[in-house]
C-alpha positions as CSV (number, residue, x, y, z in Angstrom):
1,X,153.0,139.4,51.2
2,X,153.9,136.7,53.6
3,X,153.6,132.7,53.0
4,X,151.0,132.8,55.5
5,X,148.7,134.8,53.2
6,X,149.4,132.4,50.6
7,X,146.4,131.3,48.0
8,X,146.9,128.1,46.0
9,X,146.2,128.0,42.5
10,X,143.8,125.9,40.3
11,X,145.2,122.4,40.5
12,X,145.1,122.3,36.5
13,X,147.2,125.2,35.8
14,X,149.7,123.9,38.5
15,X,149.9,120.5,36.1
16,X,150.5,123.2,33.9
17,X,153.5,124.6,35.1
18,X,154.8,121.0,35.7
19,X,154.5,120.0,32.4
20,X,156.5,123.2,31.3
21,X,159.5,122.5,33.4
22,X,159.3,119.2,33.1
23,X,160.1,119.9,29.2
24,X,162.1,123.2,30.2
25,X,159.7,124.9,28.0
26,X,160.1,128.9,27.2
27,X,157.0,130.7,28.1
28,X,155.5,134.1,28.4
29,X,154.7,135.2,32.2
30,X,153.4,138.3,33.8
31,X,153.8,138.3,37.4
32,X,153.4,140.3,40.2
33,X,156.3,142.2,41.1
34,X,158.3,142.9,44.3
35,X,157.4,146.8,42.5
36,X,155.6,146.1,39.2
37,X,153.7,144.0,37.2
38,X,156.9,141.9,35.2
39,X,156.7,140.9,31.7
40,X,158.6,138.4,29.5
41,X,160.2,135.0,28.2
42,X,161.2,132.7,30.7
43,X,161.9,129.1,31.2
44,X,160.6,127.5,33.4
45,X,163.2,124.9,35.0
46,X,160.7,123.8,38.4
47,X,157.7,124.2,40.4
48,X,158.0,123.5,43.8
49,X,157.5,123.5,47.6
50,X,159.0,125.9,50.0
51,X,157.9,127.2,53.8
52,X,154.2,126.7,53.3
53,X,153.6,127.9,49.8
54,X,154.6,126.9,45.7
55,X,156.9,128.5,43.9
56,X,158.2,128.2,40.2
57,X,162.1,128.6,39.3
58,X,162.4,130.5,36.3
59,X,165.6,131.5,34.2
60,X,165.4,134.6,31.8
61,X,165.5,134.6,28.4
62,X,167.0,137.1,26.7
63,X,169.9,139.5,25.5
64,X,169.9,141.1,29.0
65,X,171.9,139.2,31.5
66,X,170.6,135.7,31.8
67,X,169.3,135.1,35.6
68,X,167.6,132.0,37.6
69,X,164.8,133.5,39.8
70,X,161.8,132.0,42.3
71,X,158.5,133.2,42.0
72,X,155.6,132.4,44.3
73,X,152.4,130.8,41.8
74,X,150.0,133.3,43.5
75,X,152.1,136.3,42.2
76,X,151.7,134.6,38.6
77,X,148.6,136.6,36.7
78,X,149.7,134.8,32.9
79,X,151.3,132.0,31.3
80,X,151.2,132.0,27.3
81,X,148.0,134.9,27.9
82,X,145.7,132.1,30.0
83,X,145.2,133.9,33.0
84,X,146.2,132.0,35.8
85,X,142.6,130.7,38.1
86,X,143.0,130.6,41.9
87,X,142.5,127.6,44.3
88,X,142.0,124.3,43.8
């Protein structure tokens, strides 16, 4: 999937996502994969711009290896089990 084919999400759930980081919140995600759906407790640390499309940092929470990762919003399908709405 390239930034080009990017599809912003609902302007709401974005505010979301802001307020989450903003407060470094834990929450439950399911995401789209680079190979399967993903599943689990992250927090979330920022939502941001980057080459034409958003993008939330995320660390893992965990007893694996802790990790800081960037997902695209449009990969997002869940936050806390609300389904995440498309556009704006």
């Amino acid at each position: 999937m390239s930034n080009t084919d990017y599809v912003p999400i609902s302007c709401s759930f974005h505010d979301a996502l802001e307020h989450h980081a903003t407060r470094g919140d834990v929450v439950r995600v399911v995401y789209e994969g680079a190979e399967e759906t993903q599943d689990g407790s992250f927090w979330l640390l920022d939502v941001f711009a980057k080459d034409g499309a958003d993008w939330v940092r995320m660390l893992s929470v965990g007893e694996d290896e802790t990790k800081a990762f960037e997902v695209r919003l449009d990969r997002l399908q869940a936050v806390n089990g609300q389904e995440l709405p498309r556009f704006c």
